[in-house]
N, C-alpha and C positions, 0 to 999 in steps of 0.2 A: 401809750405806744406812739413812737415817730411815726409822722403820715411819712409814705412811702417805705415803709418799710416792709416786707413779708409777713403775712399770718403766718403761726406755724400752728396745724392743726393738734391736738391731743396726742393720735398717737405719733405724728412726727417728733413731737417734742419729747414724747416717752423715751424713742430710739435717738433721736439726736437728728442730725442734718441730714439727709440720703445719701448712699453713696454707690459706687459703678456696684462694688461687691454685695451689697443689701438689695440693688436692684436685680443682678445677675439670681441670687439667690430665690425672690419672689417670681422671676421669669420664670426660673427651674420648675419652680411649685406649680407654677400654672401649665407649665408642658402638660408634667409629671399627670396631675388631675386631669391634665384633656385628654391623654394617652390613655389612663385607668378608664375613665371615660368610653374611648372607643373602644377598646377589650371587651368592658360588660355588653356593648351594643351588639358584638356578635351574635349570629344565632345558635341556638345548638344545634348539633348535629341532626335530630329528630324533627325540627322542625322544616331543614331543609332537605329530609329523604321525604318530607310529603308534599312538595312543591309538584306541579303537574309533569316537569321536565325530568325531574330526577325520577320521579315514579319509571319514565320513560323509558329514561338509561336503565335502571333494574331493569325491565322486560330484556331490554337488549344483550343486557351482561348477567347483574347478579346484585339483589340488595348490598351484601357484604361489598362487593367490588366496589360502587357507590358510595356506602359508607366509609370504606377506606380513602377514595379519592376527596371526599369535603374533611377527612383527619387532616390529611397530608396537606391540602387550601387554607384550612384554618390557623394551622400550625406558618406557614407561610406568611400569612398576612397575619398572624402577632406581631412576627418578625420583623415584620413593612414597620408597624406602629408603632414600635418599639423603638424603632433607629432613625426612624423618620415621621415629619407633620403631616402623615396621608390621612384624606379621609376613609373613613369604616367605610367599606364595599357593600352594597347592597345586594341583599338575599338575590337576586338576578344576576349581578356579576360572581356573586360565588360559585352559584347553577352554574354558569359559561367556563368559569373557571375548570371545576370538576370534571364535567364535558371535555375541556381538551385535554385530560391529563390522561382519561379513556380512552380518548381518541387513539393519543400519542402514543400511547400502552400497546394497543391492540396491530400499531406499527411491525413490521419485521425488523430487525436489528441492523440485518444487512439486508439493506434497498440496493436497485440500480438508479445509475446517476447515469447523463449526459458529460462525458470529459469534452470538456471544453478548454483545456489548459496545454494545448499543443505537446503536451506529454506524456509518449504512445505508451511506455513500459510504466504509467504511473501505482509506485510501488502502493500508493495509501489509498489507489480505487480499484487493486485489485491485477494490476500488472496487467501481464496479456487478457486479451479478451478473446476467445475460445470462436474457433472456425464452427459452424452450422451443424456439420457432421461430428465434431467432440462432445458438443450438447446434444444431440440426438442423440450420442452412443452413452452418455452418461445418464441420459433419463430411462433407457433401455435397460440400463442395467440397475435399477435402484430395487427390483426384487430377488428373486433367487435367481442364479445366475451358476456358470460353472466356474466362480472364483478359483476354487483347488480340488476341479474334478475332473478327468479326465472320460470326458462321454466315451470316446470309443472303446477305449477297457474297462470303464467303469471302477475305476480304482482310484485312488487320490493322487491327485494333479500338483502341480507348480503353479504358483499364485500369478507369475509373468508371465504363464506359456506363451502366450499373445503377445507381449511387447518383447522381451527381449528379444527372440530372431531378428525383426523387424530392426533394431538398432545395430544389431551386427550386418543386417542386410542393408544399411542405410550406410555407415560412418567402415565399412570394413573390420570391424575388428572381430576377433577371437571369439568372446563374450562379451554378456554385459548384465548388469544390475540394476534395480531400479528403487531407489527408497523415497521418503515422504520431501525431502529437497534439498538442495546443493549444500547446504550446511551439513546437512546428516551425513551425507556421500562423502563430506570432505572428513567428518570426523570419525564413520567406519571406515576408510582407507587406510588413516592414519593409527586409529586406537588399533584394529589388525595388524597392520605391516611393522608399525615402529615402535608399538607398544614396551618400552621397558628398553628401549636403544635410543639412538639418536636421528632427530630431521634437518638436512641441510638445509639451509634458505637464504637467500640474499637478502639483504638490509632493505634494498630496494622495492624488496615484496612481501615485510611484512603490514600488509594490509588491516585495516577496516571499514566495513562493509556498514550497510545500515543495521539501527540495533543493535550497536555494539558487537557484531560478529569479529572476532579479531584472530587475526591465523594465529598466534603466539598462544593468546588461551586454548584454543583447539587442539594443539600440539602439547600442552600440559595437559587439559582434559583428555587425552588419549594416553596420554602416561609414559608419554615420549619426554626428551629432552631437545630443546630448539636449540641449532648452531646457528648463527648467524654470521655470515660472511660477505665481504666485500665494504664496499660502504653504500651511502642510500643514492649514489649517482652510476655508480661505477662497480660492477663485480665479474670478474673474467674468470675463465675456468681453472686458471690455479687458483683462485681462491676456493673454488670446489676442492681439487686433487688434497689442497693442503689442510683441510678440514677433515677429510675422511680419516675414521678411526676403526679399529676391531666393533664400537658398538653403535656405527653407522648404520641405519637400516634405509631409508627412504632418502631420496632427494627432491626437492621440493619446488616447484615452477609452481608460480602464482599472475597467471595473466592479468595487466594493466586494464582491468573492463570499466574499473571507474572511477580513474585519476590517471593521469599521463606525469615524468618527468621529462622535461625537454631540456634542450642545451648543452651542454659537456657531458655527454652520457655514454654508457655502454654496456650493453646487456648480454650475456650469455646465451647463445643459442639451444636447442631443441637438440638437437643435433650433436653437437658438444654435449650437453649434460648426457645424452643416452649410451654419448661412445666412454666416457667416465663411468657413469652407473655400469656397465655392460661388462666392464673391464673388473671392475669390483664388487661384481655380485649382490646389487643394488637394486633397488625399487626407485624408477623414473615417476613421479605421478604429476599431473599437469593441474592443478585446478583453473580450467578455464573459465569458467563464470558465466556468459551468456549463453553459450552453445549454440553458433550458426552450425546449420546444418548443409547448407547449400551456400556457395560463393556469392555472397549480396553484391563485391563490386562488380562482378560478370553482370548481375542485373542490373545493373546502373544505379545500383544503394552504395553506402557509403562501407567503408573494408573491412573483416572482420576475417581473424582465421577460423576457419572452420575446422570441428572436429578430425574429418579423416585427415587434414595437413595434419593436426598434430601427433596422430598416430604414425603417418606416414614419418613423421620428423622424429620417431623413436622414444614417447613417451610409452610405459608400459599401462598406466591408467592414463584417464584422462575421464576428470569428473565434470557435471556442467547441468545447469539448471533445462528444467521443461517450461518453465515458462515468464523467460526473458526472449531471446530474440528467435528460441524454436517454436514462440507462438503456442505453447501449449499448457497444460494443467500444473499449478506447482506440484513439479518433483525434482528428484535427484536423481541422475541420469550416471551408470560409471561404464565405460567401456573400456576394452583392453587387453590383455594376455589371459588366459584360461588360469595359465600359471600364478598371475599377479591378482584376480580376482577370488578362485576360488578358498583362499581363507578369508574374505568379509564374508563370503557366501555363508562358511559353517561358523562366523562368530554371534554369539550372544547379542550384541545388539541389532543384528540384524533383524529381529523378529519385532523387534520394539521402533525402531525405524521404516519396518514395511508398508506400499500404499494401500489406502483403502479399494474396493470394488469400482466405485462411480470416476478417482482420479485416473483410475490404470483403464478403461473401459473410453476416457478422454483423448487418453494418452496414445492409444492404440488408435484410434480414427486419424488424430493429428501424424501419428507416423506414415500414417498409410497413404494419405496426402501426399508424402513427400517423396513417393516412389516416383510420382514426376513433376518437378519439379516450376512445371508451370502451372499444375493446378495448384502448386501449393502456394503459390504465389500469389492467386487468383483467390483462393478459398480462404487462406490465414491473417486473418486481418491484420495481425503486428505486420507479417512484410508487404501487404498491400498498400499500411499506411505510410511507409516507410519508403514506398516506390512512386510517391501521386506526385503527380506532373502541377507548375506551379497554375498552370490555364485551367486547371478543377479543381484546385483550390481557389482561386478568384473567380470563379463562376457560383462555386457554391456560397461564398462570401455575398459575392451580391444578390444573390438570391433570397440569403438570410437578414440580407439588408432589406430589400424589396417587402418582405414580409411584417417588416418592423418599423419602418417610417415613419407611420402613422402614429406610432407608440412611445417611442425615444429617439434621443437624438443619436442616428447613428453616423458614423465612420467605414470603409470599407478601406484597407490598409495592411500591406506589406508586412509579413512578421517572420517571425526565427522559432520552430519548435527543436525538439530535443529527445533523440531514442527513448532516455529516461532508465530506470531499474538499474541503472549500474553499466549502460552500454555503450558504447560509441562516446565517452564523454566529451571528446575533440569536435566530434562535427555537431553542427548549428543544420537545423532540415529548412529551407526556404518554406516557406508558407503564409497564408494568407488570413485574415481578422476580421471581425468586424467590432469598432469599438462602442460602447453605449454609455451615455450620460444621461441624467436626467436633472431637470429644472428642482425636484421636489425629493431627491434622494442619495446621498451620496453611493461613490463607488461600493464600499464597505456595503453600505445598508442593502445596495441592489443585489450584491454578490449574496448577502446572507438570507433574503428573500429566496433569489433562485436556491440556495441550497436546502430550504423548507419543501421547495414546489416536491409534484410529487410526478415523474421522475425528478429528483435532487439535478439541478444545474453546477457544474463546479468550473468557473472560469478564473481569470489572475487579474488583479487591480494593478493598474501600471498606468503612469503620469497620469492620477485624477478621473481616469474614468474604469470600467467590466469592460477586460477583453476578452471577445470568445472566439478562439483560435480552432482552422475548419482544418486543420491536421488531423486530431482525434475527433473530431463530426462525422457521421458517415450521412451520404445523401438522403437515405430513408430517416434521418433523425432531425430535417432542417424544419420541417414542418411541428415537429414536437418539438424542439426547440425556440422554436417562435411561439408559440403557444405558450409553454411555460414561461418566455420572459414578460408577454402581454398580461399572462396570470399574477407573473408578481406586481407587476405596477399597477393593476389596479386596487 
């Protein structure tokens, strides 16, 4: 053989030269064997229900429970070994494993959180958050109660007796009804009044809501037929007059609560549509969608029509949520003519739509607030938040900075929150932030810590750092609040 040339060993020379694919191939092999490898290293399940820790969890829960939590671990981390070079976990990190999946089990589904996202009506924590007195009267009533009894004659009762006066005593009108929330209200209006006729509606206001709530399927699901008039900028009241037919039943107002069109517009009044319907022996019905109760710009919040203008302005119904901007339990709120209400009253889905004992027991405390109208301002958080002056928003801001200095790098800084739930979408609420960075964790990473803590922190990542906006804070929460962010970053 040439000096300098290559040995080639036995079995090299059996297969021929080496090549990427022959090596890829032996790589695979050796994964393959290392992976089989860490699988058999697991332990079995019996060996780690006798570790001292797990004995432990049994006492606290349940053998069985324990034994299902290291199925669920083990099965998991096949998975790890399988799709990736991780090492086999040692019987201790499996213990710790199982431990938190107990843990996490033994969790409520639905926690309270800290909204720190300067957004008061936030629909995915629950919307309004309920005055003092509606959770008191909701925990009052979570045993026997007189849902549909009536104490003094002792004979069966009305499931509303309690609320509805109160909403006729509040917004003026005739009657009122009350079901599980403003979708239902909107769709027993419609499945009673127009069922098997026709809904007028301006192009302008066919809406969607969150959820896919869309007024066009609501008016098929009720078994009605949608007309659609005017175009999406512009619909004046001959385009009502000229729509109306023999099997017109309803006409349709869908208040703008959470999208505006601006610019070359023009909208049909309240007023005009009631003296059309009025003339043609029509159903007015309004769906307002927030339901202010009380004039927020008289309170120096930002404008909203309130219920009784739009009964004053000749709608016959007028439906509207409990708890968007009326601060109170989700429902569905219908006021209106005696005449216009009482066939949802005797329809069929009425019964299927009614509220439970603890929401109407809520509902009724929050109404009763509102007989005047500076307690209720005072007691209902949605319009308390909605009225804070921007000097206690930047007091509380630095406060919540003062407490966190030591921990992160904060900010204390100007911000913009937002009604939220579908309300006021034009105005922007002045308010105030405190921003947080950390040397050791990005934005993301800090946000998803606080939303582990236990109250759950939920704030908004914006330009690179957690900002947590003192709009939806309340003063008694700064102190738990700091606490929770010091919890996460350690």
């Amino acid at each position: 053989m040439d000096e300098g040339q290559p040995q080639v060993s036995g079995r090299e020379a059996a297969f021929g030269d080496a090549s990427p694919e022959r090596d890829d191939a032996m790589s695979g092999e050796l994964m393959a064997d290392r992976v089989a490898s860490r699988l058999r290293a697991l332990p079995q399940i019996q060996r780690l229900l006798e570790q001292p820790e797990a004995v432990r969890l049994a006492r606290a829960s349940s053998r069985a429970a324990v034994a299902a939590a290291f199925r669920t671990v083990l099965d998991r981390v096949r998975a790890e070994l399988r799709l990736g070079d991780v090492e086999t976990p040692t019987v201790a990190d499996l213990v710790d494993r199982a431990e938190a999946l107990i843990t996490a089990d033994r969790l409520p589904g639905l926690r309270r959180v800290i909204n720190a996202t300067g957004v008061i009506i936030h629909t995915n924590l629950g919307r309004a958050p309920l005055a003092a007195e509606a959770v008191a009267a909701a925990g009052a009533a979570h045993g026997y109660c007189n849902l549909e009894f009536d104490l003094e004659s002792g004979v069966r009762g009305a499931r509303a007796q309690a609320v509805e006066p109160l909403l006729c005593e509040l917004t003026g009108a005739q009657a009122a009804l009350v079901v599980n929330n403003a979708a239902a209200a909107v769709l027993l209006g419609l499945t009673a009044l127009a069922g098997g006729g026709e809904v007028i509606v301006s192009r302008g206001e066919l809406v969607e809501i969150g959820g896919g709530f869309r007024i066009p399927d609501v008016i098929a699901q009720g078994g009605a037929r949608l007309v659609e008039v005017g175009t999406t900028n512009k619909t004046r009241i001959e385009d009502y007059a000229a729509a109306v037919t023999p099997q017109t039943r309803v006409l349709l107002k869908v208040h703008q609560s959470n999208y505006r069109i601006i610019g070359f517009t023009e909208e049909t009044s309240l007023a005009e549509l009631a003296e059309l319907a009025h003339a043609r022996g029509l159903i007015l019905m309004h769906d307002l969608g927030g339901g202010a109760l009380i004039d927020l710009q008289a309170e120096g919040r930002p404008h909203e029509p309130t219920v009784s203008q739009c009964l004053r302005g000749g709608a016959d119904i007028v439906a509207f949520s409990g708890d968007k901007l009326m601060g109170g339990p989700q429902a569905g709120l219908l006021v209106g003519a005696e005449t216009a209400l009482s066939p949802l009253r005797r329809h069929p889905l009425m019964r299927a739509l009614r509220l439970d004992k603890m929401s109407l027991a809520a509902l009724e405390a929050t109404l009763r607030l509102y007989r005047d109208p500076e307690t209720a301002i005072r007691r209902i958080p949605t319009l308390r938040m909605l009225g804070q002056g921007a000097s206690a928003l930047q007091a509380r801001a630095r406060r919540l900075a003062q407490l966190l200095e030591a921990t992160a790098d904060v900010d204390v800084e100007a911000s913009q929150g937002y009604a939220g739930g579908g309300a006021l979408p034009e105005q922007r609420l002045a308010s105030w932030a405190v921003a947080l960075s950390h040397p050791e964790l990005s934005p993301d990473a800090l946000a998803a810590q606080l939303r582990a803590g236990r109250p759950g922190v939920v704030g908004r990542v914006n330009g690179g750092r957690l900002i947590l906006d003192m709009l939806t804070v309340a003063d008694e929460e700064v102190i738990e609040l700091a606490a929770a962010v010091r919890a996460a970053l350690i």
